[in-house]
C-alpha distance (Angstrom), angle and dihedral (degrees) to the residues before:
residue distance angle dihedral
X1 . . .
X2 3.68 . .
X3 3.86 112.3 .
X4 4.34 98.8 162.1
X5 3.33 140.9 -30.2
X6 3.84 122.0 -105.4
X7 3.61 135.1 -72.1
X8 3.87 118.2 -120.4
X9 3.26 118.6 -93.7
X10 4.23 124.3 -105.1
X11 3.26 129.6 175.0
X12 4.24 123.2 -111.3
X13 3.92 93.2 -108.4
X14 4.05 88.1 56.1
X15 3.92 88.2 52.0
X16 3.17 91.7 45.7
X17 4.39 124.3 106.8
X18 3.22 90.0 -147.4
X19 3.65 106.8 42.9
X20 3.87 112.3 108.1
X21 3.67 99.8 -152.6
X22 4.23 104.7 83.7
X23 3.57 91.4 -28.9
X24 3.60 89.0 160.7
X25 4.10 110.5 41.6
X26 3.61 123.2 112.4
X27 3.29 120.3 -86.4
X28 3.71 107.5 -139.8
X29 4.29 135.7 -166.5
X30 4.07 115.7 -122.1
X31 4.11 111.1 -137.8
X32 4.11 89.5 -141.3
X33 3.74 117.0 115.8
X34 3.73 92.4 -118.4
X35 4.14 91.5 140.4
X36 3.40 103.6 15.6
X37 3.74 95.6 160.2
X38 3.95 84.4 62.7
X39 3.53 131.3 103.9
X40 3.58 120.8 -158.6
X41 4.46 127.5 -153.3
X42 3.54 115.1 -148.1
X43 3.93 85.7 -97.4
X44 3.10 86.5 75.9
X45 3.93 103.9 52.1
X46 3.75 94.3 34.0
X47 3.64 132.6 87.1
X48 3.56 115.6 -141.8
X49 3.77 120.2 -166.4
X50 4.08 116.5 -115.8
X51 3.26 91.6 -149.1
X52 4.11 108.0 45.9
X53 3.65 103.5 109.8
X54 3.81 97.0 44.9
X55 3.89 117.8 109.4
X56 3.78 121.4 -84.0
X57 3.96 92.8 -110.0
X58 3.76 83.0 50.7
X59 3.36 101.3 49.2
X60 4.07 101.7 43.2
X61 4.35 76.2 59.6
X62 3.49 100.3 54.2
X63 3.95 85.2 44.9
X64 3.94 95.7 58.4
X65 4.18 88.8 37.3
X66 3.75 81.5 61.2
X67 3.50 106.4 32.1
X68 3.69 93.2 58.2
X69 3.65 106.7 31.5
X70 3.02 123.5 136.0
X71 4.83 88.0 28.7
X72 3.59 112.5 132.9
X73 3.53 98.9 174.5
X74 3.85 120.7 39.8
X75 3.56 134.5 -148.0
X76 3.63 92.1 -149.7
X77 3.99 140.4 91.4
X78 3.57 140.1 -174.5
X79 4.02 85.9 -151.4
X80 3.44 111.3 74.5
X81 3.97 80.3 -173.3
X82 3.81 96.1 69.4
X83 3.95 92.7 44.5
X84 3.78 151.5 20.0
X85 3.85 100.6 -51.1
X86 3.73 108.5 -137.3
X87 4.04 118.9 -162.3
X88 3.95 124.3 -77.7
X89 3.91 105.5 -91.3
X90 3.80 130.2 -151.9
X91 4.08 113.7 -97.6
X92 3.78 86.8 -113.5
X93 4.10 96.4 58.4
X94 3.50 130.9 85.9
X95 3.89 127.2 -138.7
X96 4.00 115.6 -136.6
X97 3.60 123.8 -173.2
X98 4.01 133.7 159.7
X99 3.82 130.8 -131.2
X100 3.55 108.5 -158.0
X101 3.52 91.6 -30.4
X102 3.78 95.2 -39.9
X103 3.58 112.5 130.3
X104 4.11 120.0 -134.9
X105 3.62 131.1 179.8
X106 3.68 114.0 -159.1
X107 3.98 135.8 -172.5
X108 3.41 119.4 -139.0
X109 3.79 99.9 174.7
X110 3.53 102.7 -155.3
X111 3.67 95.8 -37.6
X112 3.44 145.8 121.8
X113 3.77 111.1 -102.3
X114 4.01 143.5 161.0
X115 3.91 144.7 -163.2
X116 3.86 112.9 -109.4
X117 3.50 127.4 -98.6
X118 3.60 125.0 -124.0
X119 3.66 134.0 -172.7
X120 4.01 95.1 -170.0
X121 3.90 102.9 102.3
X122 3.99 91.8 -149.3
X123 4.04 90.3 65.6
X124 3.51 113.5 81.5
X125 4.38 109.9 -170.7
X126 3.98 113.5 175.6
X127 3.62 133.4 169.6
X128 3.50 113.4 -109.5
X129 3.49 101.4 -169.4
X130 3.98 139.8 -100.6
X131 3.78 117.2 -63.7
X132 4.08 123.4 -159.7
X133 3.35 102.1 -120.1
X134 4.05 90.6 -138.7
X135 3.78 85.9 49.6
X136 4.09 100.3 131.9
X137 4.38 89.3 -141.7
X138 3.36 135.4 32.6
X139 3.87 141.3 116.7
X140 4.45 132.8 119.3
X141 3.88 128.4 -153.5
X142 3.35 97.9 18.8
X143 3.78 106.8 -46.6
X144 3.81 118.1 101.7
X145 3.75 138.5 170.4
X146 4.13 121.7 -155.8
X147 3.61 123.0 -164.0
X148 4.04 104.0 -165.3
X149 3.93 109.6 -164.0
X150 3.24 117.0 -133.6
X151 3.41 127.2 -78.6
X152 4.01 89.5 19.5
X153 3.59 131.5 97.4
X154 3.75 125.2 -145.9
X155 4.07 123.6 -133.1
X156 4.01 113.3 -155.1
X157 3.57 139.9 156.0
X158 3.88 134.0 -113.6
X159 3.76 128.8 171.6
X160 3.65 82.2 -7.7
X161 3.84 94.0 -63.8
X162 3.25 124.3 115.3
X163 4.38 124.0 -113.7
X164 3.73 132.9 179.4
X165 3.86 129.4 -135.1
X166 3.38 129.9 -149.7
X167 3.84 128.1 -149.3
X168 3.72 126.3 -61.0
X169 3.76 130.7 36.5
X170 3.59 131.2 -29.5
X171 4.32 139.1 -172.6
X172 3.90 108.2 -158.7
X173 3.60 116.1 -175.6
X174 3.55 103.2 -170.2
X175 4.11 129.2 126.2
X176 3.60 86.0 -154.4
X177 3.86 100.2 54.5
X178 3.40 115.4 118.9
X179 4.28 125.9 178.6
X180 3.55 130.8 172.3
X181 4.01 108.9 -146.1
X182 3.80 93.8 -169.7
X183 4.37 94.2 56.8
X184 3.89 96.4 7.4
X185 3.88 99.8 89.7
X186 4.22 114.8 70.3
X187 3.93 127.7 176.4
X188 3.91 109.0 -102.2
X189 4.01 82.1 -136.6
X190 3.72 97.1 61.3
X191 3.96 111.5 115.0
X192 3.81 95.6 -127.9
X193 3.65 128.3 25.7
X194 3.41 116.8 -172.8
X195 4.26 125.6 -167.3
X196 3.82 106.0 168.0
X197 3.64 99.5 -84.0
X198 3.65 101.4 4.3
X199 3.92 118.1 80.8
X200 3.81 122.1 -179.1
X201 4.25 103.5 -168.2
X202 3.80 119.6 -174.4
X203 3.93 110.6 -163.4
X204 3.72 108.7 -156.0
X205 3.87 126.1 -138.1
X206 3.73 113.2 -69.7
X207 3.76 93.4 9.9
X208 3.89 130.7 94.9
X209 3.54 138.8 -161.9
X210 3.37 136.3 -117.8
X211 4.61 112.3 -153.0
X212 3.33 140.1 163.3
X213 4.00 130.9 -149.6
X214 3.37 109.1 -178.5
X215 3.62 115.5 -47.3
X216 4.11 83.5 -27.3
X217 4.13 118.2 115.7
X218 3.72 109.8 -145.3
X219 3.97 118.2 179.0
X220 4.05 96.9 -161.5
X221 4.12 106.4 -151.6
X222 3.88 116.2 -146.4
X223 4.10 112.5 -85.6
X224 3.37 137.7 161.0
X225 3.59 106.0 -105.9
X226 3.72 118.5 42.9
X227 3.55 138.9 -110.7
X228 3.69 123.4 -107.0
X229 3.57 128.0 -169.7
X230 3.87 134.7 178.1
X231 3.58 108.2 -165.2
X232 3.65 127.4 119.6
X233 4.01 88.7 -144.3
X234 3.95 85.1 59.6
X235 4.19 112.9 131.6
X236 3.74 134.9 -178.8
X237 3.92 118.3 -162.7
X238 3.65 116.3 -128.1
X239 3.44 135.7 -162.9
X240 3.56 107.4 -135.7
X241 4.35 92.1 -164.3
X242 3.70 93.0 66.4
X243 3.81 133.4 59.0
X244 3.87 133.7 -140.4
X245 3.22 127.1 20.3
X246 3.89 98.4 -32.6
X247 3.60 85.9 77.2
X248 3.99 88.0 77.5
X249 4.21 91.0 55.8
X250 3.23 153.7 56.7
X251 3.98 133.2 -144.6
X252 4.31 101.2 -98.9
X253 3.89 88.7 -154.4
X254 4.12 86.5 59.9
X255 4.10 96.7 125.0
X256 4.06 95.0 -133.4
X257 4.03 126.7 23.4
X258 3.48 129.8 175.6
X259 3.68 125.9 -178.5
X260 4.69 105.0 174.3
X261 3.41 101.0 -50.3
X262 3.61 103.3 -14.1
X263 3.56 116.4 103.7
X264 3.51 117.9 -167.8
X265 3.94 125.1 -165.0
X266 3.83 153.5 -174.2
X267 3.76 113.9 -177.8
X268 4.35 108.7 -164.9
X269 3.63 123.3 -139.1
X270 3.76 105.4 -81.8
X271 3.82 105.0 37.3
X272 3.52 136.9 44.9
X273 3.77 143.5 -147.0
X274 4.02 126.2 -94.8
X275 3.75 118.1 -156.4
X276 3.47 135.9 158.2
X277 3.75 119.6 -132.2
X278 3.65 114.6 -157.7
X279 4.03 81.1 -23.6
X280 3.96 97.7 -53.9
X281 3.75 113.0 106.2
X282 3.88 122.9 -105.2
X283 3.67 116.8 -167.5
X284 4.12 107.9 -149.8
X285 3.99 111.5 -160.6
X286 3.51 120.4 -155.9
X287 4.14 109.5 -75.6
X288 3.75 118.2 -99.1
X289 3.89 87.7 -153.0
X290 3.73 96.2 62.0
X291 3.90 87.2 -124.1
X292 3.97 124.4 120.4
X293 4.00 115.6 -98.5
X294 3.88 101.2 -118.4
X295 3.85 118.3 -153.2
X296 3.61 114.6 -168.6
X297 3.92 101.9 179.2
X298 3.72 129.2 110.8
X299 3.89 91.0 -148.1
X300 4.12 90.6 43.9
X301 3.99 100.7 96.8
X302 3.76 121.1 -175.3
X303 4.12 110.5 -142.9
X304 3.41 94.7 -177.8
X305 3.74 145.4 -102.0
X306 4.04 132.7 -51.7
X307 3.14 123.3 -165.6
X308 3.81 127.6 -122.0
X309 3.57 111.1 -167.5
X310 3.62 132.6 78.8
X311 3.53 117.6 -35.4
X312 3.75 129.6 -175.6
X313 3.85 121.7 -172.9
X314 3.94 138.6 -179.3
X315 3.51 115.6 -124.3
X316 3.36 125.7 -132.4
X317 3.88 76.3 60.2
X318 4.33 108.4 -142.5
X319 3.94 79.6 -112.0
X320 3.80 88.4 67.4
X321 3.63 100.7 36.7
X322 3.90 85.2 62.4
X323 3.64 88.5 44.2
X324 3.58 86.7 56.8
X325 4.17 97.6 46.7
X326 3.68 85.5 53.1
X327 3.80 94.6 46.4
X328 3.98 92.0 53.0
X329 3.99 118.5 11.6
X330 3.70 83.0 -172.8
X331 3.94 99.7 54.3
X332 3.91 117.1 118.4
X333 3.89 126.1 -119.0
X334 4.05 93.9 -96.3
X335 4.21 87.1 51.8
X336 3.79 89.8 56.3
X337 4.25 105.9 37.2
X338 3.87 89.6 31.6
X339 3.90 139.3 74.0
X340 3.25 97.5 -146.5
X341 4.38 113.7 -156.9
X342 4.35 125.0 172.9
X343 4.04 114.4 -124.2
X344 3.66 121.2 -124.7
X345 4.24 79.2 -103.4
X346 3.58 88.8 57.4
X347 3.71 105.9 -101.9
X348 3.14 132.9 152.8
X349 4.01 113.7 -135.2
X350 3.92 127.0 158.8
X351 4.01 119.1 -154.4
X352 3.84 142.4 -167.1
X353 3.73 116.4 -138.7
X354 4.37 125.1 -135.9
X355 4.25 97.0 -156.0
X356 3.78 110.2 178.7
X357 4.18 108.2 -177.6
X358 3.58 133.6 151.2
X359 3.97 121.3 -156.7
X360 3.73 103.5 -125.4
X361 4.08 93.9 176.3
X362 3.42 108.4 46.1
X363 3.41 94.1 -177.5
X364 3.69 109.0 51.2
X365 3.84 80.2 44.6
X366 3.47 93.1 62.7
X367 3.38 100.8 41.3
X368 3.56 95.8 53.7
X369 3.49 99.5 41.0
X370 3.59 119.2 9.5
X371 3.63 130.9 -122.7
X372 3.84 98.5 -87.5
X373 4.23 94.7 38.2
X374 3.99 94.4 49.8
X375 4.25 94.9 83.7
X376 3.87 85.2 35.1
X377 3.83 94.6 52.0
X378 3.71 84.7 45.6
X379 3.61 101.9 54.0
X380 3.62 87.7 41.7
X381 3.83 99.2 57.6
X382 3.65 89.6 37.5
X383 3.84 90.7 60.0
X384 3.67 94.1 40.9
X385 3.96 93.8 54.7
X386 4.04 85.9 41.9
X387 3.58 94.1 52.9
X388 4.15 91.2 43.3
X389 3.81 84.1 54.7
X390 3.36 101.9 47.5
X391 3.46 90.6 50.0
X392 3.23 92.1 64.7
X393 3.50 102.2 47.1
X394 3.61 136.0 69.0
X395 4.01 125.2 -119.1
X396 3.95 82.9 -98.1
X397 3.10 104.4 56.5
X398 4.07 91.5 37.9
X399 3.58 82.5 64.6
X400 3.53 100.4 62.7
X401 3.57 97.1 58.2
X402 3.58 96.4 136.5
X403 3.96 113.1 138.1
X404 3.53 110.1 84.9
X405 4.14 108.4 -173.0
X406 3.54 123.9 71.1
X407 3.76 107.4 -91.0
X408 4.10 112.9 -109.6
X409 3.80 115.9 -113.4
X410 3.85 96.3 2.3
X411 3.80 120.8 172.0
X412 3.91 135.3 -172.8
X413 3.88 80.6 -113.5
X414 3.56 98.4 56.7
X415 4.04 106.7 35.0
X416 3.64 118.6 96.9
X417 3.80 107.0 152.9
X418 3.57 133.6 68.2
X419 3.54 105.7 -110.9
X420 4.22 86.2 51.3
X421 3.99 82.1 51.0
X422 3.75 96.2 47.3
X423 3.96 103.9 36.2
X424 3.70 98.0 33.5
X425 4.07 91.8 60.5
X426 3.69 95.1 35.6
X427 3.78 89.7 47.9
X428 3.81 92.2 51.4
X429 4.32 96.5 44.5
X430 4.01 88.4 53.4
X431 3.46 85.9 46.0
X432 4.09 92.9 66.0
X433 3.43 91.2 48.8
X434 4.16 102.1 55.5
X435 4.02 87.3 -91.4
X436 3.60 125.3 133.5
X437 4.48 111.9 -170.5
X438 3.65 102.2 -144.1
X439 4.10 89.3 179.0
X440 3.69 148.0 -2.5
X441 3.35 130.2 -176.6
X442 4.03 143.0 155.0
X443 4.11 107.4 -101.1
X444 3.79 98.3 -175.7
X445 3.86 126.0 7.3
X446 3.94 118.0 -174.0
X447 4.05 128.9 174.8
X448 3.79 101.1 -141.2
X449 3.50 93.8 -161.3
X450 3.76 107.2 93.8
X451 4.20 111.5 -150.7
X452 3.84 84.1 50.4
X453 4.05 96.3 43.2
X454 3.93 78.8 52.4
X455 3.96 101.1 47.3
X456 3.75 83.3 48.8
X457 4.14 101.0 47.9
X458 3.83 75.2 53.8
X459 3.57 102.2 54.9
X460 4.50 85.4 46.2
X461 3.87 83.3 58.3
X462 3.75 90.2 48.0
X463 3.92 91.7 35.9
X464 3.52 89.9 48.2
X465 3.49 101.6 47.9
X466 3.73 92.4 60.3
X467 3.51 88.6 46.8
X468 3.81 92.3 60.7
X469 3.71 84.7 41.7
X470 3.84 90.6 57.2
X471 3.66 99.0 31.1
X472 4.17 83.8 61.5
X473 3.74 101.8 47.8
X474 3.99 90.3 43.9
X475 4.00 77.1 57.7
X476 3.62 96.6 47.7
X477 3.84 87.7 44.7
X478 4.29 85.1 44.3
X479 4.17 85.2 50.5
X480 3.41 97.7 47.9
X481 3.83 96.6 42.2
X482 4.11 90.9 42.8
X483 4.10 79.6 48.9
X484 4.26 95.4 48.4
X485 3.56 85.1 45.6
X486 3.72 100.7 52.7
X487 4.22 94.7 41.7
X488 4.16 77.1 56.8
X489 3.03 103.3 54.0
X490 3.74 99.6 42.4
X491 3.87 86.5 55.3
X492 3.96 86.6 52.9
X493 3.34 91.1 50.7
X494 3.68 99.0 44.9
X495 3.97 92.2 46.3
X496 4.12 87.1 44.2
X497 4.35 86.0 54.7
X498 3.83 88.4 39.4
X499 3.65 85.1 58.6
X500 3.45 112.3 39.6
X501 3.90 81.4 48.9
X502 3.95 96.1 69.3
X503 3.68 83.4 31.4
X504 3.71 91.4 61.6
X505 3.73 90.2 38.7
X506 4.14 93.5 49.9
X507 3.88 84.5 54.1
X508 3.78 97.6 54.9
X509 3.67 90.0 47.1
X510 3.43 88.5 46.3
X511 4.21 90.0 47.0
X512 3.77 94.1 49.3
X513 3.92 90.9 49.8
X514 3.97 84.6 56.4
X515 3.40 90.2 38.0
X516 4.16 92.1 55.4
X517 3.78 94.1 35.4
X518 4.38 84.5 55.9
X519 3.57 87.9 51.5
X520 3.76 96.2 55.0
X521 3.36 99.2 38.8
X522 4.06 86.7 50.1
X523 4.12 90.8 49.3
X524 4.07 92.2 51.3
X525 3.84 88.7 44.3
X526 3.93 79.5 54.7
X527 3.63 103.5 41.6
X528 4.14 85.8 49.4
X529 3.80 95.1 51.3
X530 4.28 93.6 46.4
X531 4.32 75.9 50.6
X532 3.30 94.8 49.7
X533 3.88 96.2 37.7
X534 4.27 85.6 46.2
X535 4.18 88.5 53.4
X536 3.48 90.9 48.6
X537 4.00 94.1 45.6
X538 4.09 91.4 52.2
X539 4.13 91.2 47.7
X540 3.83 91.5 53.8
X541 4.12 88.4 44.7
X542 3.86 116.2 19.6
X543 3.82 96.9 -170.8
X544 3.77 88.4 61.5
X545 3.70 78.9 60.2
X546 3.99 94.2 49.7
X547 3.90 91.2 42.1
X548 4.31 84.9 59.9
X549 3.74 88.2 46.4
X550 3.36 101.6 56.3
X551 4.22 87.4 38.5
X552 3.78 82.6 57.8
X553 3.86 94.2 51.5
X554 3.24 99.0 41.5
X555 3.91 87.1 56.0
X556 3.59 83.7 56.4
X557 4.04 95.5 52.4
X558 3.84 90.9 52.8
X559 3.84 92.4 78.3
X560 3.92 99.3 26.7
X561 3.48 137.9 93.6
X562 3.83 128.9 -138.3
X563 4.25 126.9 -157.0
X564 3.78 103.2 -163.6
X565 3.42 119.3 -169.3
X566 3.46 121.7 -131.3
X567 4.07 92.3 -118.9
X568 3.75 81.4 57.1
X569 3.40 98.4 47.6
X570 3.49 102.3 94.4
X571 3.53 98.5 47.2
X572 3.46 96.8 56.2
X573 4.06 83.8 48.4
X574 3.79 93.1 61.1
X575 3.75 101.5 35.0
X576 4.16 116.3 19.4
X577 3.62 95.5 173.6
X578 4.22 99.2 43.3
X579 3.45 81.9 53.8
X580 4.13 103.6 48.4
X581 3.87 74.9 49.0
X582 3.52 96.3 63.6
X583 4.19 92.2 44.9
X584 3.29 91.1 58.2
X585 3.66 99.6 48.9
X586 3.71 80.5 53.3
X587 3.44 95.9 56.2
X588 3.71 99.0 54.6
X589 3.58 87.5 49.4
X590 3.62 97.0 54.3
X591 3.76 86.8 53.2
């Protein structure tokens, strides 16, 4: 793709800032295709100033270094004494003067200052004039300064070609320079910049351009940077019915394009595109990369799109409805909107046709057929196999036309109704041309002849009647049933909560029983353990044993009463417990 032509070449040292040899002339862009293959940036056709983000105090030097390089005699002095003193300016003015045409920018700062007198009748000094120093223009004989605000470019002239400045300040010494303060400054933001042969073009998101470069097409898609071309052949397409800068571009989402023999397009899910390359068709499905299919061919044509998902139609189509108006002025409403067909009983009956279809090869569809003859073909066939059917059948059995698919795995030896008649041929035609029926079914049906049409609405009222008949005492029977059911199952439930309530209460009997019969078992476990703990206590220290025995007995003497004899007396005086001893000894003797 051709984007510009190529720049002239200069050398490094005439690039260069520091070079002293034209340091400051334009540099300019040729319109011959010397690099046609190469695409410029906006770097590249721009000049940026060196010395933009210095300070102020910085930048007002590097303008008077510039500015009067090269000045070996001045026009100014500090001395308003020794020359033509020249009023007090403000610290943020320049002074310019000439000397013999010489241009000289001077900075008084404040000061007083003056031009230089001289007596020598071939020098000519003049004032010129103070100068803001952030005026954006302003220069004489050859010298010029521009201050380009920011975010602007600036379009000027030198050797009669044009060149582009960026933003901050810039010292041009060029004779040939030429600017134009009142059109020269343009927004970097605008959409299309145009500078005689140099064209900057931004393409915005989800638009796209439409250029010529010399007898080239281009369709420009939306990036971020923009494209820049320098060729005097360069030409943007405009729409002339819309303003602004939608004029420029078109919508990218727009389903077919075509710019000379470019062809751009965007196929949706569900159809494709036909074109014809070199006159043999080329079917274009949609793009699994999301991007446009670009044709760049003068013999590639696009024809349009067809669609390849489900379709349904209405036939009589409204193309043969008019066909029919034409054909007979005089025919009634039910010969125009209505096929009309004769039974096998001699009826006459007129019908509207439901086809649903999808095209599943485009190609052999087209082919065959052709884009505008494939929903003629198809009404036509469908008709024809209708109005074999019907022919064959009676009113009756017309009636019952109720399946609506083609039936699966149908043979002439196995069909016996209509619809198997009707579908099952239909179904295998559209087949051989890249057609698959997905449905087919009678819209509208109407016997034209009128005593019959009558006898029949009849036999609906009759029909009907016992249908409403029916349809209520299948609701009575649904009531009554729905009502059975319901008294059921609220029994079942209430017996179900009956029992799982003495369930639940026959387990927490059953839980507490456990529960007590633990607790018992746990206390004995206890009561054996303090025994067994108690045994083992008295064995290691027998007096702990004697110390229980004698609690024990005297637990016994607290409810007892004792006859002493006097001969016993005094035993029992010196030694109480020797004598209890002896009692009880007694006492298990006795018994």
């Amino acid at each position: 793709m051709i984007e510009s032509s190529s720049f002239m070449k200069k050398t490094s040292s005439e690039n260069s800032i520091g070079s002293r040899n034209n340091i400051h002339e334009a540099s300019t862009f040729s319109s011959e295709h010397e690099n046609g293959d190469q695409s410029l940036t906006i770097s590249q056709i721009v000049i940026r100033s060196d010395f933009a983000n210095e300070t102020s105090e910085r930048q007002s030097k590097i303008i008077l270094e510039r500015f009067n390089e090269g000045i070996k005699n001045t026009a100014f002095t500090d001395s308003p004494v020794l020359g033509r003193a020249q009023p007090r300016l403000d610290v943020s003015y320049f002074a310019m003067a000439h000397r013999n045409q010489v241009v000289e920018l001077f900075d008084p700062r404040g000061q007083r200052f003056g031009t230089i007198y001289s007596a020598d009748p071939t020098v000519e000094i003049k004032y010129l004039g103070s100068i803001a120093k952030t005026c954006r223009y302003f220069g004489s004989f050859g010298k010029h300064v521009l201050n380009v605000p920011s975010g602007h470019f600036a379009k000027a002239m030198t050797k009669n070609r044009p060149i582009i400045y960026g933003e901050g300040p810039h010292v041009i010494i060029d004779p040939t320079f030429e600017f134009d303060e009142r059109y020269g400054f343009v927004n970097q933001q605008e959409a299309f910049i145009n500078h005689s042969t140099i064209n900057i073009l931004r393409v915005p998101s989800g638009k796209v351009a439409k250029v010529w470069v010399g007898t080239q097409p281009l369709i420009l898609e939306s990036r971020r940077e923009p494209y820049v071309f320098v060729d005097a052949q360069f030409k943007l397409v405009e729409d002339s019915s819309v303003s602004g800068n939608d004029k420029y571009f078109k919508n990218s989402s727009a389903t077919f394009m075509e710019h000379g023999s470019i062809k751009r397009i965007i196929p949706h899910t569900g159809e494709v595109a036909i074109t014809y390359n070199n006159g043999i068709l080329t079917i274009i499905p949609p793009p699994k990369d999301g991007k446009p299919v670009i044709i760049d061919s003068p013999t590639h044509n696009f024809e349009g799109f067809i669609q390849t998902s489900l379709q349904t139609c209405l036939f009589p189509s409204k193309e043969t409805k008019q066909q029919a108006i034409k054909d007979n002025k005089n025919a009634t409403s039910d010969e125009v909107n209505l096929k009309i067909f004769q039974t096998r009983d001699s009826l006459r009956v007129g019908v509207v046709l439901v086809v649903a279809f999808r095209i599943v090869d485009p190609e052999m569809a087209l082919t065959k057929l052709g884009k505008e003859g494939i929903i003629n073909h198809i009404e036509n066939v469908s008709f024809a196999d209708m109005g074999k059917a019907i022919q064959l059948s009676t009113l009756q059995e017309i009636m019952y036309f109720n399946d609506t698919k083609p039936s699966a795995n149908s043979t002439n030896e196995t069909v016996h109704t209509i619809q198997d008649r009707v579908k099952s041929h239909l179904a295998r035609d559209l087949c051989e041309y890249g057609i698959e029926l997905a449905r087919l079914q009678i819209e509208t049906m109407k016997v034209l002849d009128t005593e019959i049409a009558k006898k029949l609405a009849g036999q609906s009222v009759t029909s009907a009647e016992f249908t409403t008949k029916q349809a209520t005492l299948v609701k009575e029977y649904d009531i009554k049933t729905t009502e059975a059911r319901l008294k059921a199952e609220t029994d079942n439930i209430a017996l179900e909560q009956k029992g799982k309530a003495i369930i639940a209460e026959a387990q927490a009997k059953l839980e507490s029983a456990q529960k007590q019969a633990q607790a018992l078992i746990i206390t004995a476990e206890a009561q054996r353990k303090v025994q067994e703990m108690q045994g083992e206590l008295y064995t290691k220290y027998p007096i702990l044993a004697e110390i229980e025995l004698a609690k024990i007995k005297s637990e016994a003497l607290k409810s007892a009463t004792l006859y002493i004899t006097p001969q016993d007396a005094g035993n029992f005086m010196n030694s109480p417990l020797v004598y209890m001893d002896k009692l009880l000894g007694q006492q298990r003797l006795e018994k």
